[in-house]
C-alpha positions as semicolon CSV with decimal commas, in nm:
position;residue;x (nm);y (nm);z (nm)
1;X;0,000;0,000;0,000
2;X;0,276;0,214;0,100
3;X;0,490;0,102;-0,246
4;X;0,143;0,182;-0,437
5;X;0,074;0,546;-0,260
6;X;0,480;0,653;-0,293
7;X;0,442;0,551;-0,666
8;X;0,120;0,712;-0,743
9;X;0,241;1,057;-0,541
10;X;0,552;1,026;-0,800
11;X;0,344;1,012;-1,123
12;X;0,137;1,312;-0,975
13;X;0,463;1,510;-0,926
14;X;0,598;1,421;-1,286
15;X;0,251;1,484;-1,404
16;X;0,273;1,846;-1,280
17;X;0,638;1,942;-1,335
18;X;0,537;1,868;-1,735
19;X;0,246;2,003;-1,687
20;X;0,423;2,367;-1,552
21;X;0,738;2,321;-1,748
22;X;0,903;2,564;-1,982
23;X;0,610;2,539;-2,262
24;X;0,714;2,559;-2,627
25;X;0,803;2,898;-2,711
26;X;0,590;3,080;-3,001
27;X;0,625;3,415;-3,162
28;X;0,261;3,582;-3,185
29;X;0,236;3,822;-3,459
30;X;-0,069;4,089;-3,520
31;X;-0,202;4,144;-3,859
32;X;-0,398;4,444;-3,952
33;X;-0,493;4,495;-4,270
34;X;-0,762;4,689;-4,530
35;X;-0,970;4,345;-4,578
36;X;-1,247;4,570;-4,660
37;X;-1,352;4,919;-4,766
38;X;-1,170;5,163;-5,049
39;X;-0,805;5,038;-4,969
40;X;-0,899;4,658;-4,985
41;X;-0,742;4,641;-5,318
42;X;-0,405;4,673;-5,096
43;X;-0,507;4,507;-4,830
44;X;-0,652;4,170;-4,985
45;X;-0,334;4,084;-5,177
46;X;-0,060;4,118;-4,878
47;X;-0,247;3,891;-4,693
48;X;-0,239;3,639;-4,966
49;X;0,173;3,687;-4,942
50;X;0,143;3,565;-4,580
51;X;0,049;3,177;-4,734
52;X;0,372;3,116;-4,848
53;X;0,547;3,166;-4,486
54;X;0,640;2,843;-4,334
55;X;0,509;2,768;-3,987
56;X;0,803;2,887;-3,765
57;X;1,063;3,122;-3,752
58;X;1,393;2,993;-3,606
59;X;1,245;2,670;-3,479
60;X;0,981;2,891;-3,311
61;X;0,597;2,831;-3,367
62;X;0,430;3,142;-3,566
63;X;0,080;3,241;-3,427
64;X;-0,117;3,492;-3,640
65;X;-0,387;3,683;-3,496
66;X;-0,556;3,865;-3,800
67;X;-0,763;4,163;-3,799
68;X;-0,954;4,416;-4,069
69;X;-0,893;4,823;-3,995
70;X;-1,211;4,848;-4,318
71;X;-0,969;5,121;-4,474
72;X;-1,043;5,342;-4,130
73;X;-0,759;5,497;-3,889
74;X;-0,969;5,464;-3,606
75;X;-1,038;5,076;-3,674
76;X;-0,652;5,031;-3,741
77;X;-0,555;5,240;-3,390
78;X;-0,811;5,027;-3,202
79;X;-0,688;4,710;-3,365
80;X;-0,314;4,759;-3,256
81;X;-0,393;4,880;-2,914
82;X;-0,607;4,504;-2,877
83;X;-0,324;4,353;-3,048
84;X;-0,083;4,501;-2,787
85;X;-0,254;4,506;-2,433
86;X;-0,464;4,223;-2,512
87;X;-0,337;3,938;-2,717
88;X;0,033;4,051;-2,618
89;X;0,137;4,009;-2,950
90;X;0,575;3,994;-2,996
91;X;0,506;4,237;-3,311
92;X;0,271;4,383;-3,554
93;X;0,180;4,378;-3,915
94;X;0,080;4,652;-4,121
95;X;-0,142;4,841;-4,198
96;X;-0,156;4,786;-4,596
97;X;-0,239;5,139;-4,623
98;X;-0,111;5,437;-4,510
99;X;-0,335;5,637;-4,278
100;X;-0,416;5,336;-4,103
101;X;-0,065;5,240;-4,048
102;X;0,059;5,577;-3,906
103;X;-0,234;5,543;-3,643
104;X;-0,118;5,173;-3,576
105;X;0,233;5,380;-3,532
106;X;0,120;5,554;-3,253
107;X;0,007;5,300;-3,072
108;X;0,346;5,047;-3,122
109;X;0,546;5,346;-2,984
110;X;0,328;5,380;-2,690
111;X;0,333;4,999;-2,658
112;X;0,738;4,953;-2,731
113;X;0,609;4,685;-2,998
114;X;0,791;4,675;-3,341
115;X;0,596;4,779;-3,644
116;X;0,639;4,631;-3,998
117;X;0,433;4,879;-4,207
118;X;0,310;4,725;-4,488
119;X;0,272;5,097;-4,592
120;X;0,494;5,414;-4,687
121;X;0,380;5,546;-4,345
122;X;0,578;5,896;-4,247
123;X;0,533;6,031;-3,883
124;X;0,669;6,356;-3,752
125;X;0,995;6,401;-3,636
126;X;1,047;6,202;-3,280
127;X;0,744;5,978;-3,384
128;X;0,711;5,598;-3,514
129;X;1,018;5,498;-3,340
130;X;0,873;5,185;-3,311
131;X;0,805;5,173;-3,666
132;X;0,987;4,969;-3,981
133;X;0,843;5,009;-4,325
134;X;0,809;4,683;-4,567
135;X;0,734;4,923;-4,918
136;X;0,970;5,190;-5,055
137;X;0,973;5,565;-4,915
138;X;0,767;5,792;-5,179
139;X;1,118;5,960;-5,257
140;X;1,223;5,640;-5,370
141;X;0,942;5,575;-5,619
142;X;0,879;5,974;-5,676
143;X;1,297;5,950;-5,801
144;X;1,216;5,678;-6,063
145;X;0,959;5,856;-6,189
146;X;1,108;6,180;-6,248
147;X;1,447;6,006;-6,391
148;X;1,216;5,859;-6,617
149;X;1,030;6,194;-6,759
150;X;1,400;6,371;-6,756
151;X;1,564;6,079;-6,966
152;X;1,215;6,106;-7,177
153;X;1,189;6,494;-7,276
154;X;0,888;6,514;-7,017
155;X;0,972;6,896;-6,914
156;X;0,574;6,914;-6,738
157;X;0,301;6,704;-6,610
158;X;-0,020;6,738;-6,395
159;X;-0,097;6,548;-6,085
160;X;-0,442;6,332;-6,033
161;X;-0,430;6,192;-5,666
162;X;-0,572;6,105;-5,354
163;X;-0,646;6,339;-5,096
164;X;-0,494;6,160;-4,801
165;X;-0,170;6,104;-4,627
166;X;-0,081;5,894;-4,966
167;X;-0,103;6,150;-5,176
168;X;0,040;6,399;-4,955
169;X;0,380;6,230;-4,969
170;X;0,397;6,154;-5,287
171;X;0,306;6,538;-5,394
172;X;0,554;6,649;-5,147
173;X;0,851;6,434;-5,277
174;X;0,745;6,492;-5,669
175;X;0,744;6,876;-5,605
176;X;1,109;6,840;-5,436
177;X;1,223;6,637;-5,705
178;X;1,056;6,767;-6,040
179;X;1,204;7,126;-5,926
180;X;1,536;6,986;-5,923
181;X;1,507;6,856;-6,228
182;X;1,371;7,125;-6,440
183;X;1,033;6,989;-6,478
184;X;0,713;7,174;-6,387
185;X;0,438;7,017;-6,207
186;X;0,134;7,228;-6,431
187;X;-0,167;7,151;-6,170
188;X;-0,256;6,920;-5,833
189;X;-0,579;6,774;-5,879
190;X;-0,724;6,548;-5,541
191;X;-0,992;6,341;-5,487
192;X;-1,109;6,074;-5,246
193;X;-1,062;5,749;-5,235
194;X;-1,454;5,635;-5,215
195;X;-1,523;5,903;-5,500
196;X;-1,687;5,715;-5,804
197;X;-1,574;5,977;-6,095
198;X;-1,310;6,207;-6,158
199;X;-1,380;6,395;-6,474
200;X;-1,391;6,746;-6,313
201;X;-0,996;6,677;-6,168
202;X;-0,946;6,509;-6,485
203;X;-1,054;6,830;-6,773
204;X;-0,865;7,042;-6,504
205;X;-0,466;6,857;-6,584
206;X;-0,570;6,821;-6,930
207;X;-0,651;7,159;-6,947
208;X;-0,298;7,280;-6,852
209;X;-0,155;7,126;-7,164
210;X;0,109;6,892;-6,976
211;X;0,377;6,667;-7,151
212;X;0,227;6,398;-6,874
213;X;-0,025;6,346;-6,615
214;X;0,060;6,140;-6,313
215;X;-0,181;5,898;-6,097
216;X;-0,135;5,871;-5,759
217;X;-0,428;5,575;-5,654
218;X;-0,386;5,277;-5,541
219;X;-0,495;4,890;-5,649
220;X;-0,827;4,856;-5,876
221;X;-0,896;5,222;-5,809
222;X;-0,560;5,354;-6,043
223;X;-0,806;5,235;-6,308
224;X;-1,076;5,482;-6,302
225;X;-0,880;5,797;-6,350
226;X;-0,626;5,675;-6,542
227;X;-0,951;5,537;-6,802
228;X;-1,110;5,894;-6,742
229;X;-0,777;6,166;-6,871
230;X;-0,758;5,867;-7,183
231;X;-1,119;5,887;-7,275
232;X;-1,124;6,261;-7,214
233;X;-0,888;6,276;-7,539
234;X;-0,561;6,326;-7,313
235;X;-0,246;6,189;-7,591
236;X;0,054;6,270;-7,383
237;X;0,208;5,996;-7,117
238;X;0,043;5,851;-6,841
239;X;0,249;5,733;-6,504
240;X;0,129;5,531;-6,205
241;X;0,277;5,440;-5,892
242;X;0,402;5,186;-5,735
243;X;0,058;5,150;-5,564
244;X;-0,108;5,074;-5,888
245;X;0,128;4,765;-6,011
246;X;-0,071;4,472;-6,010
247;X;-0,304;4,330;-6,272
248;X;-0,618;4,513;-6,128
249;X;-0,460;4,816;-6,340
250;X;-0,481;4,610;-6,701
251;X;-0,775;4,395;-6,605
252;X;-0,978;4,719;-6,556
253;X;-0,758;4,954;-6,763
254;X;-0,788;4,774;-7,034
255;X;-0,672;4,925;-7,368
256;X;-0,659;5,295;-7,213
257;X;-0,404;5,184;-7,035
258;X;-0,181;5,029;-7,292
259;X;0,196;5,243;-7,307
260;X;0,167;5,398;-6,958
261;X;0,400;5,397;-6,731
262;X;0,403;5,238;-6,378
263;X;0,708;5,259;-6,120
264;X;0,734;4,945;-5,896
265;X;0,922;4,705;-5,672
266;X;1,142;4,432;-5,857
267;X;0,880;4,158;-5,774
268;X;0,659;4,282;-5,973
269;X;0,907;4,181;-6,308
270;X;1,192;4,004;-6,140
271;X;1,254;3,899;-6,521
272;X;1,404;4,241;-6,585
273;X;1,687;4,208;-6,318
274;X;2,035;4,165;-6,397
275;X;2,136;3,795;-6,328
276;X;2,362;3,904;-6,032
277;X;2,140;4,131;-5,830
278;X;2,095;4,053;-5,506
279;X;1,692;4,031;-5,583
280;X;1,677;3,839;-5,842
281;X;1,647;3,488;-5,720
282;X;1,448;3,576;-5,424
283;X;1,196;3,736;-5,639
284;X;1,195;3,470;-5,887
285;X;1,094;3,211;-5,635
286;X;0,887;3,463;-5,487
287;X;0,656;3,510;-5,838
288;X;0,706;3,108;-5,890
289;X;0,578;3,055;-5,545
290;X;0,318;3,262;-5,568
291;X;0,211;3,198;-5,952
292;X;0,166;2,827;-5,862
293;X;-0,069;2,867;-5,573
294;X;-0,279;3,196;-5,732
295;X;-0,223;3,127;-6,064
296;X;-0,011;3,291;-6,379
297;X;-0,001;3,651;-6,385
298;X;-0,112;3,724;-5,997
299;X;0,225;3,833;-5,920
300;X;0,203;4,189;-5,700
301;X;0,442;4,427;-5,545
302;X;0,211;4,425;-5,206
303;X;0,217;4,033;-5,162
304;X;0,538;4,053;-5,177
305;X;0,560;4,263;-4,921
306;X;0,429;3,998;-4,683
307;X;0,639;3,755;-4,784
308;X;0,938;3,995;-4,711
309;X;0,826;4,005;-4,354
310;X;0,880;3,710;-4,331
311;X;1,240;3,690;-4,476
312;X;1,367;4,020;-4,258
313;X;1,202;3,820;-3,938
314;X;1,428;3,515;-4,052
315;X;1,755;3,695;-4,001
316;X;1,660;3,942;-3,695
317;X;1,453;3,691;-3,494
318;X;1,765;3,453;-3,392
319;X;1,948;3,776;-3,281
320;X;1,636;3,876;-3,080
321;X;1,621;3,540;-2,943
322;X;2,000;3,538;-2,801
323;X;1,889;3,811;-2,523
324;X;1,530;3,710;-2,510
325;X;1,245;3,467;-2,533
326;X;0,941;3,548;-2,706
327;X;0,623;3,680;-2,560
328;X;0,876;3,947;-2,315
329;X;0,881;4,245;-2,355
330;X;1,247;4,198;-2,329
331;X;1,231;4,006;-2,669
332;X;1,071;4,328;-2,790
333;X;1,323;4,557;-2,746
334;X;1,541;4,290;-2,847
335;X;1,399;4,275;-3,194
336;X;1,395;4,648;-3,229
337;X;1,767;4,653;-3,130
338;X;1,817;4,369;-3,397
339;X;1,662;4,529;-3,689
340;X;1,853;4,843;-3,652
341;X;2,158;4,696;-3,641
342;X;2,186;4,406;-3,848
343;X;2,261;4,482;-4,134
344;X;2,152;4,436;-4,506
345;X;1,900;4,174;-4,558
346;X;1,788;4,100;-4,955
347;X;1,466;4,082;-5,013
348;X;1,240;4,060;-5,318
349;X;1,209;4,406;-5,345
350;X;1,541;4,481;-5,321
351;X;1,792;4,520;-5,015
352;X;1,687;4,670;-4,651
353;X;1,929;4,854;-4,453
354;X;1,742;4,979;-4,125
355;X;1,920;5,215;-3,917
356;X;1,871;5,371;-3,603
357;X;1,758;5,684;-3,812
358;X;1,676;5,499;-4,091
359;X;1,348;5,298;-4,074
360;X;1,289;5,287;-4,482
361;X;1,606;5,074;-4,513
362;X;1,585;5,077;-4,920
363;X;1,801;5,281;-5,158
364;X;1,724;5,429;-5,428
365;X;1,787;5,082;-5,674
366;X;1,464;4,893;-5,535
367;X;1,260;5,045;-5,836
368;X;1,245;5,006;-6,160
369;X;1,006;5,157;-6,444
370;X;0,712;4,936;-6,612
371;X;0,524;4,985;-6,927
372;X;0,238;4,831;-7,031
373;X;0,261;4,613;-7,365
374;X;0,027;4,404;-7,495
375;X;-0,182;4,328;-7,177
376;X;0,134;4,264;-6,951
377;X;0,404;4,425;-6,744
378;X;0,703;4,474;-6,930
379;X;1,057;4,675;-6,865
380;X;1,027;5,026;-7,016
381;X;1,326;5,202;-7,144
């Protein structure tokens, strides 16, 4: 009885010491994203990039709590703080667009929780510490495209764009840039994102007799206005950004589209890269990947910037993980600390350098120009 009683107080013992052990350790990540409303042509598409991650990082277990911001700040804000306090989440994702993801900014500062913007999100100076952007900065993209009118004789266009934080930036960075160069931005029409027609904005740049116009939308809605200044009669060149490269802009576009120009990251035509840059392979399986499991032709810049997540998170998380374990806010810091100082990390859209002061980490060779031939992407000259 005694023999029976020591044995069973034993198993009890063991039972407990597994059952309060060290559990398996698992990185939680928060997802918030424009699943719905005017920016869900962004938002849809990066979370399709997230299917090709495996199902750890470093040996570690990845747990994705996904939510939908509906294209609204206040959504995203409240979405980051439940991602944060709540869930306790080792990092967050996004948002895919950029008002959104400057309110989720906020709230990773306040939180000391790392950021991957999946968005060109700017914050005022002493702001988004916390912060690490996925896409290109505007000047980035804004620099292609004015190389691109100066190498082309473009000496003026007008500018058709949203009237958010978006299209703040990128009229901020084009007016910089365009002065530099000589060339003379003629008129800045805006509009909003939900808005169904833009023929008043559209008569307006046509009006000032520019060598271009330029579109500043984003996903399936680059299509309307672009459509509109080509029906209206307009003959000079049309240029999109980075925003618009994805097929939504030829499926919709159709012919009016055909010849225009569209600055984008290297996944988008990973074809075009020189054998030996540091891209191309990663992009190439990237498209292949993706192709296979979405079909030929779905290949866009903002998946890709999921699946980029994923390979940044591959080289920082084993340096976060030599001072810390996940789900600590120790590991957080730890993870901040690692992505500024790493390093260079290739990535399909080109190579990341985050600094301390630098939380856009790409240079200005992570873009390249796109025409439109024929119904597909092709490298423009």
């Amino acid at each position: 009885m005694k023999r029976m009683l020591k044995g069973t107080l034993l198993a009890t013992a063991l039972g407990m010491a597994l059952a309060t052990g060290p559990a398996l350790a698992e990185i939680k990540i928060g997802v918030v994203l424009s699943l719905t409303g005017p920016a869900s042509g962004l938002g849809i598409p990066v979370n399709t990039g997230f299917a090709l991650w495996p199902d750890n990082i470093a040996g570690e277990k990845i747990n994705f709590i996904t939510l939908d911001d509906g294209s609204d700040p206040a959504k995203a804000q409240k979405n980051a703080e439940k991602l944060i306090t709540e869930d306790k989440v080792d990092l967050i994702i996004g948002s895919s667009t950029t008002t959104p993801a400057i309110a989720m900014g906020e709230v990773a500062a306040a939180g000391k929780t790392v950021q991957l913007a999946a968005a060109p999100a700017e914050f005022p100076e002493g702001k988004g510490s916390w912060t690490f952007r996925l896409p290109q900065s505007t000047s980035v993209m804004a620099g292609g495209v004015i190389e691109h009118m100066k190498a082309n004789g473009v000496k003026s266009f007008a500018f058709i764009g949203y009237n958010d934080a978006y299209g703040d930036l990128w009229l901020r960075d084009l007016s910089r840039l365009a002065e530099q160069a000589g060339i003379k931005i003629t008129t800045a029409e805006r509009y909003a994102r939900a808005d169904t027609s833009v023929t008043a904005q559209a008569l307006k740049a046509i009006g000032t007799k520019p060598d271009a116009i330029l579109i500043v939308a984003s996903g399936s809605g680059a299509a309307m206005p672009h459509t509109t200044v080509v029906d209206r009669g307009f003959k000079g060149k049309v240029y999109q950004t980075h925003s618009a490269a994805s097929r939504d802009l030829i499926r919709l576009g159709g012919k009016a589209v055909e010849g225009s120009f569209v600055v984008s990251g290297l996944a988008v035509l990973p074809e075009g890269l020189p054998a030996d840059h540091p891209s191309k392979k990663l992009a190439t399986d990237f498209v292949n990947a993706y192709e296979a499991k979405n079909g030929p032709g779905t290949r866009n810049q903002f998946a890709a910037h999921a699946y980029d997540a994923y390979l940044v998170l591959d080289k920082v998380v084993p340096v976060a993980m030599k001072k810390a374990k996940p789900g600590t806010p120790e590991f957080r810091t730890a993870l901040k600390d690692a992505l500024e100082n790493y390093g260079s990390i290739p990535v399909t859209q080109g190579v990341l350098t985050y600094t301390k002061n630098d939380h856009f980490g790409f240079d200005d060779k992570a873009q390249m120009m796109l025409t439109i031939k024929d119904g597909a992407y092709a490298a423009a000259k």
